[in-house]
mmCIF file as Biopython writes it, N, C-alpha, C and O atoms, coordinates in Angstrom:
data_model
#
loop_
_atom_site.group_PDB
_atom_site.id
_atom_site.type_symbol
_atom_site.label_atom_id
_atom_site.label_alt_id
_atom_site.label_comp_id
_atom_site.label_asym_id
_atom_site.label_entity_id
_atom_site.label_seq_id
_atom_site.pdbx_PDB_ins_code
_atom_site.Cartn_x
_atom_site.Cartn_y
_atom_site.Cartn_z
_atom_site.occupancy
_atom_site.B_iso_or_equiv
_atom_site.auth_seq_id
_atom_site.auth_asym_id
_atom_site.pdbx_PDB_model_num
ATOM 1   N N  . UNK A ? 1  ? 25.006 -51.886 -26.503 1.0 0.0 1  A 1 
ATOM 2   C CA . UNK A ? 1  ? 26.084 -52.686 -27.042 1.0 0.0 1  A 1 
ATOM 3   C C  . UNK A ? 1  ? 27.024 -53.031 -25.885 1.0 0.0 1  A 1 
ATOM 4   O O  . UNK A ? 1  ? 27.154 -52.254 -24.939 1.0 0.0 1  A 1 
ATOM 5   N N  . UNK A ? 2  ? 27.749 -54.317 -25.966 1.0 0.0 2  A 1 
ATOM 6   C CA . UNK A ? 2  ? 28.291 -54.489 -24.964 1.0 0.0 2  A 1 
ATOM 7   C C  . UNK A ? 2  ? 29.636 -55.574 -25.602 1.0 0.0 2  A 1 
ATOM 8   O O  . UNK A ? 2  ? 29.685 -56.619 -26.251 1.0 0.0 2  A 1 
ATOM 9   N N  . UNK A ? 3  ? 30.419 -54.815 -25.110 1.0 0.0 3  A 1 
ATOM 10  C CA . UNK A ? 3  ? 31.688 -55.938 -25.969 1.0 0.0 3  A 1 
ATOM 11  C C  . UNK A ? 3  ? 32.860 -55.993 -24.251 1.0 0.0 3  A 1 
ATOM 12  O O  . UNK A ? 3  ? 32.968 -55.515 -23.122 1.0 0.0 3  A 1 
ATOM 13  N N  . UNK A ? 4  ? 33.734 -57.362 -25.635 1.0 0.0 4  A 1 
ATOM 14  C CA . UNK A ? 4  ? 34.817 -58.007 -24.394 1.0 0.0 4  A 1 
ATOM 15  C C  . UNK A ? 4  ? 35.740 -57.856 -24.958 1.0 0.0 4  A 1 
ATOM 16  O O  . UNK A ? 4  ? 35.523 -57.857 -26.170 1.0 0.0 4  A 1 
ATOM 17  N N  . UNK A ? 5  ? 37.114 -57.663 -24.600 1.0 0.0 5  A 1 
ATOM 18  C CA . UNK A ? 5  ? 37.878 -56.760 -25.014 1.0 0.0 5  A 1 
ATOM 19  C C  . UNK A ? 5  ? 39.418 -58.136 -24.342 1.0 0.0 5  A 1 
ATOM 20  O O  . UNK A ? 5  ? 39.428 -58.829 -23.324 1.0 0.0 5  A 1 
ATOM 21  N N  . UNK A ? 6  ? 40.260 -58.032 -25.242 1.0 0.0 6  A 1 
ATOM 22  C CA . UNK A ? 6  ? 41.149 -58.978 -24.660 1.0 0.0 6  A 1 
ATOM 23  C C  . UNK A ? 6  ? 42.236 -57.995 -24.021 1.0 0.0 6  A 1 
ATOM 24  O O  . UNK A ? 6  ? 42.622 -56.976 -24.593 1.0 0.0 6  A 1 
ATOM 25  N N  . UNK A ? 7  ? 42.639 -58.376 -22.899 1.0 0.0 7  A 1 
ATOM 26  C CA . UNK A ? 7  ? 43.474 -56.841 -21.830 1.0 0.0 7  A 1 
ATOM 27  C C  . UNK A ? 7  ? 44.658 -57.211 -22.388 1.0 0.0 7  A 1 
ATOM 28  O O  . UNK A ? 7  ? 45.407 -56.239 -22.488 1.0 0.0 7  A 1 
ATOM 29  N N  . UNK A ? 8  ? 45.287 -58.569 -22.929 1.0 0.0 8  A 1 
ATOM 30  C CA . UNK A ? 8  ? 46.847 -57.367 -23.504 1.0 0.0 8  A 1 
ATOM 31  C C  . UNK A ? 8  ? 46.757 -57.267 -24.570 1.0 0.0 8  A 1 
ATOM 32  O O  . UNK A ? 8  ? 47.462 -56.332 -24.950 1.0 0.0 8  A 1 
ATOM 33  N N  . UNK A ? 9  ? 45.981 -57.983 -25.760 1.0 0.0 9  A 1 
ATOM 34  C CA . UNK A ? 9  ? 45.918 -56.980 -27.375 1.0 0.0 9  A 1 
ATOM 35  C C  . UNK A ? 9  ? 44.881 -56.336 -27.146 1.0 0.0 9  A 1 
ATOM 36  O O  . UNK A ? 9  ? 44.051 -57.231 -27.305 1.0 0.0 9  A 1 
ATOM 37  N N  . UNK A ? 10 ? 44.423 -55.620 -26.940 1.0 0.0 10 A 1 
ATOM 38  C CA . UNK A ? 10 ? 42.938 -54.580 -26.828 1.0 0.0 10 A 1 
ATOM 39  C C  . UNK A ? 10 ? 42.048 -55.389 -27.803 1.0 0.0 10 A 1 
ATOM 40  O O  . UNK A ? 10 ? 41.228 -54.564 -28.206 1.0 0.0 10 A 1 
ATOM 41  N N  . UNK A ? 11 ? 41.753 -56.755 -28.475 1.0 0.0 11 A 1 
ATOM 42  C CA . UNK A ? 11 ? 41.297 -57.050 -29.410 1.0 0.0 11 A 1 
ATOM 43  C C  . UNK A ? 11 ? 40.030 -57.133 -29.325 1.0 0.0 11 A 1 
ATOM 44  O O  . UNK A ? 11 ? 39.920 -57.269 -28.106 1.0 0.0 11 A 1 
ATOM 45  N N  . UNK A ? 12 ? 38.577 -57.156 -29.888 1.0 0.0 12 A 1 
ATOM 46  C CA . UNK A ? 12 ? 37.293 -57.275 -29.219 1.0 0.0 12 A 1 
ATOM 47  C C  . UNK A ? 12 ? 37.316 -59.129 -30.077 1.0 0.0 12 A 1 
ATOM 48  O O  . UNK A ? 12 ? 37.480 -59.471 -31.249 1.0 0.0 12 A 1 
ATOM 49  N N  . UNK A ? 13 ? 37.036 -60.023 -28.636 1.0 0.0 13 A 1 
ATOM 50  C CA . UNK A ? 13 ? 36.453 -61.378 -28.510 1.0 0.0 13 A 1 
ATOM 51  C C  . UNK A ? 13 ? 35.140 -61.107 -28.336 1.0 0.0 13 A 1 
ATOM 52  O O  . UNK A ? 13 ? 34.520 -62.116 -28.000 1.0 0.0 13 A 1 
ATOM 53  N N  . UNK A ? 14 ? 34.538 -60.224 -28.426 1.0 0.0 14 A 1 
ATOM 54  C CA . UNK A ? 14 ? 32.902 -60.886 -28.002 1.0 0.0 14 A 1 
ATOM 55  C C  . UNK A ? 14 ? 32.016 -59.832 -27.454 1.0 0.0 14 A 1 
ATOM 56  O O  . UNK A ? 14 ? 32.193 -59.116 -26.468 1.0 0.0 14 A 1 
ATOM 57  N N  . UNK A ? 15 ? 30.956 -59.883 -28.350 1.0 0.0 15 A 1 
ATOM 58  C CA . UNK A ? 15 ? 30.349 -58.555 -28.051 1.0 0.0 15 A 1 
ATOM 59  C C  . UNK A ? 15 ? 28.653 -59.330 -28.908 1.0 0.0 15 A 1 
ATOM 60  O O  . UNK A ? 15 ? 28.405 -60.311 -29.610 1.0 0.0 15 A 1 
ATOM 61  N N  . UNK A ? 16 ? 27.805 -58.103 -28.261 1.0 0.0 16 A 1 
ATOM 62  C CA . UNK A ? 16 ? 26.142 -58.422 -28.287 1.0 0.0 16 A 1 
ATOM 63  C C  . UNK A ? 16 ? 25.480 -56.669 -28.667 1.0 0.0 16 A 1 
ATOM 64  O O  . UNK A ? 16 ? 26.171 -55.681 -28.417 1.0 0.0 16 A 1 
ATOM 65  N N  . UNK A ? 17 ? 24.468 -56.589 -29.113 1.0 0.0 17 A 1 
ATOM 66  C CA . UNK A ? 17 ? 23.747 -55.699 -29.704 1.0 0.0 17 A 1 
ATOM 67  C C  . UNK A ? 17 ? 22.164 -55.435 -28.707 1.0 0.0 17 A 1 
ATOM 68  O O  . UNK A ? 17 ? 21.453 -56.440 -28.725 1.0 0.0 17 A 1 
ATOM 69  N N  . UNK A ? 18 ? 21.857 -54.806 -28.274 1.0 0.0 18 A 1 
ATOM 70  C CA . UNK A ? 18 ? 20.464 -54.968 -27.639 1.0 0.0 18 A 1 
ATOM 71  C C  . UNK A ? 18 ? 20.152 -53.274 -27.292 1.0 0.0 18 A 1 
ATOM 72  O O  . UNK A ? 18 ? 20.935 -52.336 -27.143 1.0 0.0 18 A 1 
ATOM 73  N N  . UNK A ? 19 ? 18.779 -53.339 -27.243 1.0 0.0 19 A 1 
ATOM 74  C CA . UNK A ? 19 ? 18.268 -52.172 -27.198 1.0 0.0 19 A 1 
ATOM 75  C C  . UNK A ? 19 ? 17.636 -51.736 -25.214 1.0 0.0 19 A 1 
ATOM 76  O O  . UNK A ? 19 ? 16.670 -51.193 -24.677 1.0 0.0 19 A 1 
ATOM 77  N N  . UNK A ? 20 ? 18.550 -52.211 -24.920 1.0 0.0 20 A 1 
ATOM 78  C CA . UNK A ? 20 ? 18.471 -51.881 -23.485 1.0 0.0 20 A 1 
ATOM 79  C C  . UNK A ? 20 ? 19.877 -52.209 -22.861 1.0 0.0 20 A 1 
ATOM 80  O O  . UNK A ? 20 ? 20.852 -52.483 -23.562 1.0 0.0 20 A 1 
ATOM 81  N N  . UNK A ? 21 ? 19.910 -52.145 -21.106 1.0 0.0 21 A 1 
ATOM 82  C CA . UNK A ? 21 ? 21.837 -52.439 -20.954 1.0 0.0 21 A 1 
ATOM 83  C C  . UNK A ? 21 ? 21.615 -52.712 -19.873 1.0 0.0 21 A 1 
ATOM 84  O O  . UNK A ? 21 ? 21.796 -51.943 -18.929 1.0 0.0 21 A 1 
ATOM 85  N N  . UNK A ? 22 ? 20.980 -54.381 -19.749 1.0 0.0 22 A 1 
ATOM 86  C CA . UNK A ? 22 ? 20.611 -54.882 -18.631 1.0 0.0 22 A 1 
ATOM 87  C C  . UNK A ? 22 ? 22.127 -56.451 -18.646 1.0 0.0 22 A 1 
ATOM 88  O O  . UNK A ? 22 ? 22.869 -56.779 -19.572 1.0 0.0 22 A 1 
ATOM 89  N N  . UNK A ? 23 ? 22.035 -56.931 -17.446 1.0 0.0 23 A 1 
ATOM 90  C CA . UNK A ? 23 ? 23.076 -58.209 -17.215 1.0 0.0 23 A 1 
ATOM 91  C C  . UNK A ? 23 ? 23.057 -58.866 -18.449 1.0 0.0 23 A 1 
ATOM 92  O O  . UNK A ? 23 ? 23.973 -58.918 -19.270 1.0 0.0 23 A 1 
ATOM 93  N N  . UNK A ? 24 ? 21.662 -59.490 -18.535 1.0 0.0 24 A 1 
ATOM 94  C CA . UNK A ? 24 ? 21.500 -60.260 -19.771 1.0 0.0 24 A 1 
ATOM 95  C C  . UNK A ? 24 ? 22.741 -59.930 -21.260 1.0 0.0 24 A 1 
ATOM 96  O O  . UNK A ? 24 ? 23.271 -60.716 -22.045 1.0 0.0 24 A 1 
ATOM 97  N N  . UNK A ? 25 ? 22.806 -58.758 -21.153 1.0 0.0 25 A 1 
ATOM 98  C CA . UNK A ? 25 ? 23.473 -58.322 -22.759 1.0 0.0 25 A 1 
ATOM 99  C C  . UNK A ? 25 ? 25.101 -58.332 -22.210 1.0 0.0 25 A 1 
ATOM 100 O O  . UNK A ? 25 ? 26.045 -58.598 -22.954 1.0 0.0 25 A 1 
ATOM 101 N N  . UNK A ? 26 ? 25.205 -58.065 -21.078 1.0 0.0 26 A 1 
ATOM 102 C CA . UNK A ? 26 ? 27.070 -58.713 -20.703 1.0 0.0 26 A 1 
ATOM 103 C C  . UNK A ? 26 ? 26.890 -60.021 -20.780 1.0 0.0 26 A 1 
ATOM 104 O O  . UNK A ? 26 ? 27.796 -60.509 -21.456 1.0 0.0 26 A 1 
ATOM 105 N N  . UNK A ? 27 ? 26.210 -60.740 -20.436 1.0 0.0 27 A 1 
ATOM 106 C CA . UNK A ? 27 ? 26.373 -62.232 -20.675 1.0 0.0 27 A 1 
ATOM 107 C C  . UNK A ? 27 ? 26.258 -63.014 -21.711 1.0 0.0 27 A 1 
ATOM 108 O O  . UNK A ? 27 ? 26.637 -64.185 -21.707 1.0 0.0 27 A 1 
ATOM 109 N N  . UNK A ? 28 ? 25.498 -62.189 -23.100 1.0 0.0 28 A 1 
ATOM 110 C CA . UNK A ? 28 ? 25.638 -62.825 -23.909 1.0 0.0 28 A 1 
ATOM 111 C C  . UNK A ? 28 ? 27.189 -62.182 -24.607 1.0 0.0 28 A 1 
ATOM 112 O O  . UNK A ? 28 ? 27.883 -63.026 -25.175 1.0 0.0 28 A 1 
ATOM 113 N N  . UNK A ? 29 ? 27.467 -61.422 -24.588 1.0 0.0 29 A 1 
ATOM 114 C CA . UNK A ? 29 ? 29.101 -60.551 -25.010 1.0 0.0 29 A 1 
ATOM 115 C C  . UNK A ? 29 ? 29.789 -61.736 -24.208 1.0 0.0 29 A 1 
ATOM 116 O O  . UNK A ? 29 ? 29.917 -62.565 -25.109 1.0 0.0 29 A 1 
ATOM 117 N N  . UNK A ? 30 ? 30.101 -62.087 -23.522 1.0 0.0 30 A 1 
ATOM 118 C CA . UNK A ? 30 ? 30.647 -63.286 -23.120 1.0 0.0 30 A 1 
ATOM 119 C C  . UNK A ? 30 ? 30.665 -64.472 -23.161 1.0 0.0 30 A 1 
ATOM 120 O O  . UNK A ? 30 ? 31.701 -65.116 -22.996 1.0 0.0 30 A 1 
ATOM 121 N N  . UNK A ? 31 ? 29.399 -65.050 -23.412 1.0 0.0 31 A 1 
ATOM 122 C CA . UNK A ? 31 ? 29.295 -66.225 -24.044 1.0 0.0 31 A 1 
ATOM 123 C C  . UNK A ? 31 ? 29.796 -66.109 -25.549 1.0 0.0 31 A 1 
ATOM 124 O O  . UNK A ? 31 ? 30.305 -67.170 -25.911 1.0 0.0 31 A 1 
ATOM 125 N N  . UNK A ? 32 ? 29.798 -65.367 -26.287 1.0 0.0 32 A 1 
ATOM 126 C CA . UNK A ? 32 ? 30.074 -65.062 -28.229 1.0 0.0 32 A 1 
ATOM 127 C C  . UNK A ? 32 ? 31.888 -65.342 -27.339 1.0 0.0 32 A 1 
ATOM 128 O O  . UNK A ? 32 ? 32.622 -66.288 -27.626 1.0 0.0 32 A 1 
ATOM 129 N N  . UNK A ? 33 ? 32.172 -64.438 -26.462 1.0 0.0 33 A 1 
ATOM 130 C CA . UNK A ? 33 ? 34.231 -64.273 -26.730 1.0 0.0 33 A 1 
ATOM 131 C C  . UNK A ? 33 ? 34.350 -65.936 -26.030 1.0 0.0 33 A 1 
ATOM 132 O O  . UNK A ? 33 ? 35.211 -66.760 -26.338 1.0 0.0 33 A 1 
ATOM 133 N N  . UNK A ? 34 ? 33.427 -66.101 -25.198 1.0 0.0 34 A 1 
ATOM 134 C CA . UNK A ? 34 ? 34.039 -68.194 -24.695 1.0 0.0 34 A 1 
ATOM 135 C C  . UNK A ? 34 ? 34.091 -68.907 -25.654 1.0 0.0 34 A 1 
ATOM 136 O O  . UNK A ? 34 ? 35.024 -69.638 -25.986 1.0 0.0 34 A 1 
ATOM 137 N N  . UNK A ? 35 ? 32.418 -68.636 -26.513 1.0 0.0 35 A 1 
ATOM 138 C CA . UNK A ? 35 ? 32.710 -69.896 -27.712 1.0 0.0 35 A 1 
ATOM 139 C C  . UNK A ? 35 ? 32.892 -69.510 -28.887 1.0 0.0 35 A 1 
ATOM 140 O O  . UNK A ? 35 ? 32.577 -70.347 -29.733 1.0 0.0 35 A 1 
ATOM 141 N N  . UNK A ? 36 ? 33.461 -68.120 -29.435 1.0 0.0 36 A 1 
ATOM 142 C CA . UNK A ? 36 ? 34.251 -68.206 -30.383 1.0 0.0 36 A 1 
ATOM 143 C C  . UNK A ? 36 ? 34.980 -69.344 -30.327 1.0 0.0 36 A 1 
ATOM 144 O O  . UNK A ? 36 ? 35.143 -70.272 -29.535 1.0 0.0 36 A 1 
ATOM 145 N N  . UNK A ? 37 ? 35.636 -68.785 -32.109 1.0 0.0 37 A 1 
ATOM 146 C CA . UNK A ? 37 ? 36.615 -69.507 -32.844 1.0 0.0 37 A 1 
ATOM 147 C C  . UNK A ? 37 ? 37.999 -69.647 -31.757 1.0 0.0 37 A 1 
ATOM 148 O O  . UNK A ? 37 ? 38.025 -68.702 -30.968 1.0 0.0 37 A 1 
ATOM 149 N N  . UNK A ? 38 ? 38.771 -70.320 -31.633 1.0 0.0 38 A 1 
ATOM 150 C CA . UNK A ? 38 ? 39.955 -69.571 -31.066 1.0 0.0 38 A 1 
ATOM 151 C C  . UNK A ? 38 ? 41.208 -68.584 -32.544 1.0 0.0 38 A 1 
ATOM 152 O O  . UNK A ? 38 ? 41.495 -68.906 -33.697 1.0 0.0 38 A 1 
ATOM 153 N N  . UNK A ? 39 ? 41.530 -67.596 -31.834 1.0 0.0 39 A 1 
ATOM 154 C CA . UNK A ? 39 ? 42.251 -66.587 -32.320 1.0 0.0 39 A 1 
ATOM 155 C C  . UNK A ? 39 ? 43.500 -67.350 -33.501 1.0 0.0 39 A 1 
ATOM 156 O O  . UNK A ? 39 ? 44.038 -68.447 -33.353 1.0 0.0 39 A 1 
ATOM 157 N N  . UNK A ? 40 ? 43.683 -66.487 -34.510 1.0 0.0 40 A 1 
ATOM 158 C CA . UNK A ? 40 ? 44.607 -67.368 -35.697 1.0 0.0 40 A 1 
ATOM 159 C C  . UNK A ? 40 ? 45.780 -67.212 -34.737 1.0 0.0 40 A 1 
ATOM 160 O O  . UNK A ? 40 ? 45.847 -66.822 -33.571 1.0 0.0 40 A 1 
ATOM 161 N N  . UNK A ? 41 ? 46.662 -67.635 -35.592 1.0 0.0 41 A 1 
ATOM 162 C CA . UNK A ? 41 ? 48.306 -68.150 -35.148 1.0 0.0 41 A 1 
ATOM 163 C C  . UNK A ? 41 ? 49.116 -66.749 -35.497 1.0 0.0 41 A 1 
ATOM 164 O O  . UNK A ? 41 ? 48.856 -66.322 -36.622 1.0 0.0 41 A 1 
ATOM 165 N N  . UNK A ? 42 ? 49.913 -66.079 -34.841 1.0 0.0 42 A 1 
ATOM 166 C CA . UNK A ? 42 ? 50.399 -64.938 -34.990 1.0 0.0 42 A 1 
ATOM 167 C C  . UNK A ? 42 ? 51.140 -65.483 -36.283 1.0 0.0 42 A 1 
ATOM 168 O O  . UNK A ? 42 ? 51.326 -66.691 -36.428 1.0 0.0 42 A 1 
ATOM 169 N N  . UNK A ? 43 ? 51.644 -64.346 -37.415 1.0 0.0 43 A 1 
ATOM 170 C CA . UNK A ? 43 ? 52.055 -63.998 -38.965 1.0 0.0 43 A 1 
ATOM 171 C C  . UNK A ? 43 ? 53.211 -64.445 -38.212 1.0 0.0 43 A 1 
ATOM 172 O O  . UNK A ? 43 ? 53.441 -64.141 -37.042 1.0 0.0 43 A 1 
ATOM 173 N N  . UNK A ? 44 ? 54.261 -65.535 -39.303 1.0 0.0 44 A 1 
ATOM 174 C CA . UNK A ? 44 ? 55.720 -65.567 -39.135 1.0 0.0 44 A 1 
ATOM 175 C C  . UNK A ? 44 ? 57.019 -64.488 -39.004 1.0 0.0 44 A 1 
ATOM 176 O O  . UNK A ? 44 ? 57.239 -63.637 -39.867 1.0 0.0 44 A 1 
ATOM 177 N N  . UNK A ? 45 ? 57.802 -64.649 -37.852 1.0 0.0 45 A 1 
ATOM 178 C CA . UNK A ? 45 ? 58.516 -63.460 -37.648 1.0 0.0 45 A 1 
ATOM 179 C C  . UNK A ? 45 ? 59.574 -63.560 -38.933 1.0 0.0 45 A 1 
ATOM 180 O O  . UNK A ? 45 ? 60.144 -64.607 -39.238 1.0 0.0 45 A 1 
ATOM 181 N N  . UNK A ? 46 ? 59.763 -62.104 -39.739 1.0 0.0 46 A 1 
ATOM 182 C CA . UNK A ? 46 ? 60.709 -62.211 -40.604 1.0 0.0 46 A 1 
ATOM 183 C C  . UNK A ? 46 ? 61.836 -61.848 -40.208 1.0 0.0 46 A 1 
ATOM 184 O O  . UNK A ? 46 ? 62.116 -61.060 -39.305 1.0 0.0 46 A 1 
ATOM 185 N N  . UNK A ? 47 ? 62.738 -62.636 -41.136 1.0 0.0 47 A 1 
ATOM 186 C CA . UNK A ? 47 ? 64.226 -62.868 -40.625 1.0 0.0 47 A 1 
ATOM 187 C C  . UNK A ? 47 ? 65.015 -61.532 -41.089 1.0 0.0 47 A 1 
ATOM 188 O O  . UNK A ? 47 ? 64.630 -61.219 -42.216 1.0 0.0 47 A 1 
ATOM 189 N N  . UNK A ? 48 ? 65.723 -60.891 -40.725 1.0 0.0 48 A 1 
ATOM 190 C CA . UNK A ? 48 ? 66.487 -59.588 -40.692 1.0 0.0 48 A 1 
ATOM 191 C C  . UNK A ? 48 ? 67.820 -59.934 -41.643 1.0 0.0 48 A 1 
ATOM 192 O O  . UNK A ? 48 ? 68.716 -60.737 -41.384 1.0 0.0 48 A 1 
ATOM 193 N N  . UNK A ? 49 ? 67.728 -59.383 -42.406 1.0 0.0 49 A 1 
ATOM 194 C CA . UNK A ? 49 ? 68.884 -59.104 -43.998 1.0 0.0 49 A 1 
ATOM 195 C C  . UNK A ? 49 ? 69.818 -58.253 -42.797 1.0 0.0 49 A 1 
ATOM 196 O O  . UNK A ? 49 ? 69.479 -57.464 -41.916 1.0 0.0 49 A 1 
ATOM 197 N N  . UNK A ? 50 ? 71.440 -58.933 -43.299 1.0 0.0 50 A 1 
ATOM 198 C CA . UNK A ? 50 ? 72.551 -57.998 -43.594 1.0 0.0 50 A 1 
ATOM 199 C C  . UNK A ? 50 ? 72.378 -56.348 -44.073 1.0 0.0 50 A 1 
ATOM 200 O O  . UNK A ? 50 ? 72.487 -56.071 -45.268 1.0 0.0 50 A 1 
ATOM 201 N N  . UNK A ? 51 ? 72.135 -55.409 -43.179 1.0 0.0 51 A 1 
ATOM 202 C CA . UNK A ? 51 ? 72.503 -54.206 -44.432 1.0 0.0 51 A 1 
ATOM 203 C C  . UNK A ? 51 ? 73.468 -54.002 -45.174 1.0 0.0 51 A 1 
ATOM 204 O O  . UNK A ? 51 ? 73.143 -53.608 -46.294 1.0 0.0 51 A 1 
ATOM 205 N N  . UNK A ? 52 ? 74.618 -54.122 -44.979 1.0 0.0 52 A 1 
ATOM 206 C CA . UNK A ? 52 ? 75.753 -54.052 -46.216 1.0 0.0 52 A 1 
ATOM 207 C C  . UNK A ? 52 ? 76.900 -55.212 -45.478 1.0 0.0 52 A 1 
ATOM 208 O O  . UNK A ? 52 ? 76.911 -55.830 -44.414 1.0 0.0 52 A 1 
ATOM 209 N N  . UNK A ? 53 ? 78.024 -55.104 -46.929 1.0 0.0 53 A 1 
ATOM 210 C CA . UNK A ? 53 ? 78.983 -55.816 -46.198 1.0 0.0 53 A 1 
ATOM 211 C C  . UNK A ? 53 ? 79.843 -56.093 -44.849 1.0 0.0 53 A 1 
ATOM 212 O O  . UNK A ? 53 ? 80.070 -55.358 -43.887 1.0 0.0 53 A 1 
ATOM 213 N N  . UNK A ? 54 ? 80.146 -57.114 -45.066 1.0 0.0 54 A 1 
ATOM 214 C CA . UNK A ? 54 ? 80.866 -57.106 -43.514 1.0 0.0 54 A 1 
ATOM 215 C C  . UNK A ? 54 ? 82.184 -57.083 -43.649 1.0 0.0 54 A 1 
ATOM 216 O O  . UNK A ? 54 ? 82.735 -56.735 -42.604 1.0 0.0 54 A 1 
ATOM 217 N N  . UNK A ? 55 ? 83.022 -57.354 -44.662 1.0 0.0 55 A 1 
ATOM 218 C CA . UNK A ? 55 ? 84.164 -57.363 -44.961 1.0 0.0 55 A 1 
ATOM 219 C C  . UNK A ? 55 ? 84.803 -55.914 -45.041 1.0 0.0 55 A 1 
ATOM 220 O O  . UNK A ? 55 ? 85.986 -56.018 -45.364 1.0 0.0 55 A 1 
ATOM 221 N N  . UNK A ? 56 ? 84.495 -54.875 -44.894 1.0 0.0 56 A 1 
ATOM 222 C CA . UNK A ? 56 ? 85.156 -53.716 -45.049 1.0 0.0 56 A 1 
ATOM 223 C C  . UNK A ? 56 ? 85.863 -53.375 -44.096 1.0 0.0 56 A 1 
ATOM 224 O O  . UNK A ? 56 ? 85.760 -53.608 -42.892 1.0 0.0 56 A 1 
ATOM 225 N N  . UNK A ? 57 ? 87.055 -52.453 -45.047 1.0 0.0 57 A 1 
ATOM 226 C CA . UNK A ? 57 ? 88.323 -52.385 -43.627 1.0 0.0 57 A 1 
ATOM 227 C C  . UNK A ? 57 ? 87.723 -51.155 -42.672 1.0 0.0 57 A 1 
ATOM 228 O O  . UNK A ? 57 ? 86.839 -50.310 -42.813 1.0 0.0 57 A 1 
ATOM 229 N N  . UNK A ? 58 ? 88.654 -51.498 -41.647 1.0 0.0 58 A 1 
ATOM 230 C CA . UNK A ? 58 ? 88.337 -50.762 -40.561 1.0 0.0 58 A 1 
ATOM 231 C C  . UNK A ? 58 ? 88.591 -49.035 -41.193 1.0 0.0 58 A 1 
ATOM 232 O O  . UNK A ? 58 ? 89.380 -48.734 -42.088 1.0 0.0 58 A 1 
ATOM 233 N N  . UNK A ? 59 ? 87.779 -48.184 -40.520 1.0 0.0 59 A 1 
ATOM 234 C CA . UNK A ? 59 ? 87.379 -47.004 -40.628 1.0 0.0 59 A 1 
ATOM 235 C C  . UNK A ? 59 ? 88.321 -46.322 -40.004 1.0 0.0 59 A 1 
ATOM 236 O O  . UNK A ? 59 ? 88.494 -46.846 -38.904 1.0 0.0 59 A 1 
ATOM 237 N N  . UNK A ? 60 ? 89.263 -45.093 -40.213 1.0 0.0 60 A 1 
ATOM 238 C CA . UNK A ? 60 ? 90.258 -44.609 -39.486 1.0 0.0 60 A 1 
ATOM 239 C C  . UNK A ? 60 ? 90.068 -43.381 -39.183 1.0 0.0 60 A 1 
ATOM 240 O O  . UNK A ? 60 ? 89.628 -42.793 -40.171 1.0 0.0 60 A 1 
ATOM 241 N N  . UNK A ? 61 ? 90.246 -42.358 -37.845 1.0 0.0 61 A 1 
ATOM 242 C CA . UNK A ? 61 ? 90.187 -41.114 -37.945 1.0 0.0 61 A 1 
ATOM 243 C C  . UNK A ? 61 ? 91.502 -40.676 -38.650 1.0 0.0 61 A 1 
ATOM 244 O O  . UNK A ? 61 ? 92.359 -41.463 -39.051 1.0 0.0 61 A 1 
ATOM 245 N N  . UNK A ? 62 ? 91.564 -39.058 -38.770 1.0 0.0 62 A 1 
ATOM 246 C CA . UNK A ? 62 ? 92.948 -38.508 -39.056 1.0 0.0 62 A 1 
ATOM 247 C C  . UNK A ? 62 ? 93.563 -38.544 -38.214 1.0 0.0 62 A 1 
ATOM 248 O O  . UNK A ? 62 ? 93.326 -38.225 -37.049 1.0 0.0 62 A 1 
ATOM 249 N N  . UNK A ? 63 ? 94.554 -38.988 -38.736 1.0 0.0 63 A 1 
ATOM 250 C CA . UNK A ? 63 ? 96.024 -39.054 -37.566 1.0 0.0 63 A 1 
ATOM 251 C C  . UNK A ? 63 ? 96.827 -37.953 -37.836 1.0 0.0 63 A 1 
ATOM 252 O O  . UNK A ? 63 ? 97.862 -37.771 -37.194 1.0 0.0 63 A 1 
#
């Protein structure tokens, strides 16, 4: 088995199956990650809620 591995998401693009572990089987693991699909569109970043109000009075130690 021989896979391709993308170096900054660790993701596997492309990989081959063969019963030996000669050049031939890296080159086809590389040809599958070239002509893949290209990769989906990263999930929309969600927008960050208020945790509580903002209007509250200021917080006082003991005086």
């Amino acid at each position: 088995m021989a896979v391709v591995l993308d170096a900054f998401s660790r993701k596997v693009i492309g990989w081959a199956i063969a019963t030996h572990l000669k050049a031939e089987l890296a080159i086809e693991a590389l040809d599958t990650a070239v002509g893949g699909p290209p990769p989906p569109p990263p999930p929309p970043q969600k927008q960050k809620r208020p945790r509580g109000p903002k209007n509250e009075a200021p917080k006082t130690g003991p005086t």
